[in-house]
N, C-alpha and C positions, 0 to 999 in steps of 0.2 A: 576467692578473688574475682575482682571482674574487672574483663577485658572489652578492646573494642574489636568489633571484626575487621579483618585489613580491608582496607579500603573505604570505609564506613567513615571514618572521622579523620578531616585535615587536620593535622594537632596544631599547625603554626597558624593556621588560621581560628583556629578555638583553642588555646592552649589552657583556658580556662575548664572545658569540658574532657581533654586530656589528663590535666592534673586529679581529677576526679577518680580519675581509672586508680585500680593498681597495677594496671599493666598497660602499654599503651603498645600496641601492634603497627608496623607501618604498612604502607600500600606496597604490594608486591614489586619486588624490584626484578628486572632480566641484564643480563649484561650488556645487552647494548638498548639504545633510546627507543624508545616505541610510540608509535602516536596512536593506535587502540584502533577500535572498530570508525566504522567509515557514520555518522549521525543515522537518524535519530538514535541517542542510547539509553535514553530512559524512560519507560511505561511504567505509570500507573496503574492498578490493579485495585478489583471490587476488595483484593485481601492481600495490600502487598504493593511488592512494585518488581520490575523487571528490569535489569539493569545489561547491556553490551558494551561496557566500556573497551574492552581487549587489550587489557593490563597495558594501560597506555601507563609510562614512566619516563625518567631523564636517564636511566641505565645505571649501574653500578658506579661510577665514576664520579658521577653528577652528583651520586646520595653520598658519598663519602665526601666532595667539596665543599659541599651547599646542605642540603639537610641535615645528616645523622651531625655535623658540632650542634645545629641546634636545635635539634631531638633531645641529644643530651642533657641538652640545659632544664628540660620540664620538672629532672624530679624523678620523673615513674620510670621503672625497668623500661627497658626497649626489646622488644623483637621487632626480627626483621621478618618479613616475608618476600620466598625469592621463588621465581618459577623459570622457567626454560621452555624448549622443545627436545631439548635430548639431555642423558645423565650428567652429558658433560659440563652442559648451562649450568646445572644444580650446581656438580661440585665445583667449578669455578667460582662461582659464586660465593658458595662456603669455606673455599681455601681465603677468597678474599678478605670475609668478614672475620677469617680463624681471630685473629690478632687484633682486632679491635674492642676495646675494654669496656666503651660504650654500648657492645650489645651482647644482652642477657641470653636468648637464646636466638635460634633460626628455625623457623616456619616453612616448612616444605609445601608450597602450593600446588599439591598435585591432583585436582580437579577442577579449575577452570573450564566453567561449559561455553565460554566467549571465546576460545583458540582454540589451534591443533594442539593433539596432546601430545606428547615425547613417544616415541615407539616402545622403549624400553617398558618395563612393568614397575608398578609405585616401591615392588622390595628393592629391584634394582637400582633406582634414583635413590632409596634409602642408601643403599649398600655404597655408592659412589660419592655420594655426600658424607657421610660416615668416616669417609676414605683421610675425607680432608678437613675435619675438623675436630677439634675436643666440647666446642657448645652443643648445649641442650638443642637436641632436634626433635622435633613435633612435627609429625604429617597430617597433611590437612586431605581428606578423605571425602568422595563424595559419597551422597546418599545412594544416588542411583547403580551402584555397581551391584550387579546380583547376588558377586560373592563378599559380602560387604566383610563378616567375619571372616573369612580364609586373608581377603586381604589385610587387615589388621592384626592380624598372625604373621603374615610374613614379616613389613615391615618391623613389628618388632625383633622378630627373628633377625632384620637387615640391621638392624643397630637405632631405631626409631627410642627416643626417648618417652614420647607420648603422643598421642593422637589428638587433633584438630576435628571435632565434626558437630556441626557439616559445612561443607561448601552449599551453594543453591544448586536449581536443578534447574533443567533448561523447560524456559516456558514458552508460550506462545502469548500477543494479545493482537487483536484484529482492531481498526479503526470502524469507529460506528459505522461510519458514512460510506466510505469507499471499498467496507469488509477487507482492505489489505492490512501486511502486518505493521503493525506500530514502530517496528525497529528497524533502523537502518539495515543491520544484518539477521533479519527477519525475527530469530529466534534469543533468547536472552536467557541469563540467570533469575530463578522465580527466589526472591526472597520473604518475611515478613510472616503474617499470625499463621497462613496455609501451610507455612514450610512447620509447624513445630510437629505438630504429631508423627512426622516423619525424622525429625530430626532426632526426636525423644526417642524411638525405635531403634536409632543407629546408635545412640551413646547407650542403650541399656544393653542390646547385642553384645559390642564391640566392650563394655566392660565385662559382659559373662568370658567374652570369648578371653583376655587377655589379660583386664586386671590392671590396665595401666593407666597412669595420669590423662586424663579426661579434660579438654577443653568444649562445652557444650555451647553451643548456638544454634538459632534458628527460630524468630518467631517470638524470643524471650524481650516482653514489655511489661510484666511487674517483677515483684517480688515472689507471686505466687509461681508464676515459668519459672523462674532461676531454683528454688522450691524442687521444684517436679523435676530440673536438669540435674539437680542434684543426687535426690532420688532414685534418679536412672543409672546413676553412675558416674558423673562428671565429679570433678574434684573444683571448675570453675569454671564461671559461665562468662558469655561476652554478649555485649549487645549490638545487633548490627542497625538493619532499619530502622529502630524505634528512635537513632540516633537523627535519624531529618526530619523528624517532628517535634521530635524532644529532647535538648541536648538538656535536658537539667535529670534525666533520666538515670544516668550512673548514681545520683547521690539518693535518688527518690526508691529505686529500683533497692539498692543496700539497704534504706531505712526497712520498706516494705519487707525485703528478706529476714531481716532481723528480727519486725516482729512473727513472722509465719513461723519460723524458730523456736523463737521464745514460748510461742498458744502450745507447739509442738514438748514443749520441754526440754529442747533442746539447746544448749551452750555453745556451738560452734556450729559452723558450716560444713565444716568437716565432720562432725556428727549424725551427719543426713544424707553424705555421700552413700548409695550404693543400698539404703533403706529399702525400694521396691524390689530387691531380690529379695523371693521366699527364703532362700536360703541362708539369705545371710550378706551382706557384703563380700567381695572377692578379696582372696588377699593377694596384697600384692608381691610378688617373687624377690 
């Protein structure tokens, strides 16, 4: 299946590019209104781009008046993605969406390199979201943690459905001229082609380590990356930056996968999940 990364694609604004999806992710929602990082938020990159938005949103309230009836109306599942500062944002957040029929599952965003993080640990925020809901929960995980498999163990251990990865990583870009940084709050999220070989790292990890439903991103603009995320381990891939250059990309990206499949001998996408292990595919528990 392919997905878009939260925050990557307005759906109301391209609903057209959203329908394309099979899954259509929203921008990470907090409970209360946010206006995000203070400008400039977005650098270009010789491989990529650099984004500090600071999960600017309308809050939870807002998305239940005004967007999620017409998110609904697209057609493709919905996930939401929700972030916080402390366990308790999460589960708020998730007792809220519990009962809403509109959405498919809930997106744990718990690596943002644009905010403070929550004090708690990422099994913790599973464990308290957990608490408060019955939907599919996915944490969304970044690359940069050292203990990248231990954390992905736990989480599942905390009641995690499946894993998110990756988030970006925090970059740096300097202005030609005046060698300061490009971003209003100096340092940002590195997205696009630099981010895959790390990205591909963490899904093939994180499926030895645990074996479980795999959302791979990072860096993925044909068919042959979606290909390779699969192989790693992922069960489905999303596309994030390739989506501001290319919104015709979900449909060109599928065609592309199908044929890399097919040269492969392969019938399904599901038939190429988890190929780069020598050993075998993991199974899952």
């Amino acid at each position: 299946m392919i997905f878009n990364a939260s925050g990557c694609l307005d759906a109301l604004e391209a609903p057209e590019v959203a329908r394309a999806l099979d899954v259509f992710v929203t921008k990470t929602v907090t409970p209360q209104p946010r206006e995000g990082n203070r400008p400039v938020r977005i650098a270009e990159t010789e491989a990529g781009m650099l984004n500090s938005i600071g999960l600017e949103n309308p809050g939870i309230e807002a998305l239940f008046a005004d967007k999620l009836p017409q998110l609904a109306q697209l057609g493709a599942p919905l996930w939401v993605s929700v972030g916080g500062f402390a366990a308790s944002d999460y589960a708020e957040l998730c007792a809220a969406l519990d009962d809403r029929p509109e959405v498919a599952a809930i997106e744990l965003n718990l690596s943002c390199p644009n905010v403070e993080e929550a004090p708690e640990s990422a099994s913790e925020i599973v464990h308290a979201a957990r608490r408060e809901t019955r939907k599919t929960l996915y944490a969304k995980l970044s690359p940069a943690a050292a203990d990248l498999q231990d954390t992905a163990r736990a989480v599942q251990a905390a009641g995690a459905d499946g894993l998110t990865l990756v988030n970006t990583m925090r970059g740096l870009a300097l202005d030609d001229t005046t060698l300061q940084p490009r971003l209003g709050r100096e340092t940002g999220g590195y997205s696009g082609p630099g981010l895959k070989p790390i990205a591909l790292a963490a899904v093939y990890q994180c499926y030895r380590a645990t074996g479980m439903p795999i959302v791979g991103m990072g860096g993925i603009s044909t068919g042959r990356d979606a290909l390779e995320f699969l192989a790693a381990g992922a069960a489905s891939i999303a596309l994030g930056t390739i989506l501001f250059s290319d919104p015709d990309a979900p449909g060109r990206v599928r065609r592309e996968l199908a044929d890399e499949l097919a040269s492969r001998g392969l019938s399904t996408a599901e038939a190429a999940t988890g190929l780069a292990h020598s050993q075998g595919p993991v199974s899952v528990a």
